[in-house]
N, C-alpha and C positions, 0 to 999 in steps of 0.2 A: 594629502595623506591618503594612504589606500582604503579602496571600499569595504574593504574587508580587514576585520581583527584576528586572531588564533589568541588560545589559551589556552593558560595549562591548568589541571584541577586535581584534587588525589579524591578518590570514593570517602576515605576517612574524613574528608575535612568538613561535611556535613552532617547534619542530623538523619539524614536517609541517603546510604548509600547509593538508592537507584536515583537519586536525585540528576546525577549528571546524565541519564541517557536522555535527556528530555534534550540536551544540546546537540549539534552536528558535529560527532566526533570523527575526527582524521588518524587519529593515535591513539593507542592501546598499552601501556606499558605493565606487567607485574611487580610489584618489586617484593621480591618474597623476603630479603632481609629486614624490610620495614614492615611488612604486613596491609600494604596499598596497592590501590591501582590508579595509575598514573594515566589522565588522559589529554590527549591534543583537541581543543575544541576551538570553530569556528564561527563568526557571526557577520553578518554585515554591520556597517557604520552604523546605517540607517537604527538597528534593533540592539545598539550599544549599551542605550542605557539601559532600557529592559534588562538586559543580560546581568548588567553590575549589581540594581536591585534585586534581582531574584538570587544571584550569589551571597549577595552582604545577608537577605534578610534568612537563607536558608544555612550559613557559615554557623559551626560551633560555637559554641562561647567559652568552652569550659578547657581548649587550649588553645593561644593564642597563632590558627590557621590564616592562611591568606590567600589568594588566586590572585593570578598577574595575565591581564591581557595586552597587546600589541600589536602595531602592525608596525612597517618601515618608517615612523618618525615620531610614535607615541605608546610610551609605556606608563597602563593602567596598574596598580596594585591595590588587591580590594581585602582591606580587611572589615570585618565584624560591626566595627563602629566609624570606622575611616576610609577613602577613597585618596589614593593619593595619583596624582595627572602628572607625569612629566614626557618633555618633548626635548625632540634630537636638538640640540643646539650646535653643534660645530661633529665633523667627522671626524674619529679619531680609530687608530687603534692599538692608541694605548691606554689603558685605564686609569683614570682619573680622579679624584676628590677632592673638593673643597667646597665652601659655606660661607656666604659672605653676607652682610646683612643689605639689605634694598629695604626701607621707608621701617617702619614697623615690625618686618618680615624677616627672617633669612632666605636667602637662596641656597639652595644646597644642590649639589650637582653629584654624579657617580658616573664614570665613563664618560659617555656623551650625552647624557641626558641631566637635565636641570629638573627640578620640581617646579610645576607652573602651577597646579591648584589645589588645594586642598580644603576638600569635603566636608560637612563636620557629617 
């Protein structure tokens, strides 16, 4: 996997908007129909999880926001009280769903990524 993750974040989805300058942003978006700002942020592997907890614990609660980090073979989705970990499993490009159960669990897959861990 690559050493390096990107993600994406809105100013709104925080309890302090200047919350995100504190990350290495690459992208800048307005989005004046929504009333946000849309940013590209980057981290190394290494300061991954750092990254995840300082978003889960500074994330809104009072509407259900998320942030999604990634690099080429792993997509993070971090909401509020959840982290959800899935990996590339097969290349495709066509989009894909299904959910299948394995031991206890479901599998559930979207495109070409599976859910490999979940957070509590």
């Amino acid at each position: 996997m690559s050493d390096v993750y990107h993600g994406i974040i809105l100013d709104a989805e925080f309890d302090d908007p200047n919350f995100v300058n504190q990350f290495n942003i690459f992208s800048k978006r307005n989005d004046v129909k929504n009333g946000w700002i849309c940013f590209g942020i980057e981290t190394e592997a290494s300061k991954l999880q750092e990254v995840i907890d300082k978003i889960q614990s500074n994330l809104r609660s009072d509407a259900p926001f998320y942030a999604h980090l990634y690099n080429g073979k792993e997509l993070i989705v971090v909401f509020k009280e959840k982290v959800f970990r899935m990996i590339q499993c097969f290349p495709t490009d066509t989009p894909v769903e299904f959910c299948a159960p394995m031991g206890k669990d479901r599998i559930c897959g979207l495109g070409s990524f599976v859910v490999q861990r979940l957070y509590e």
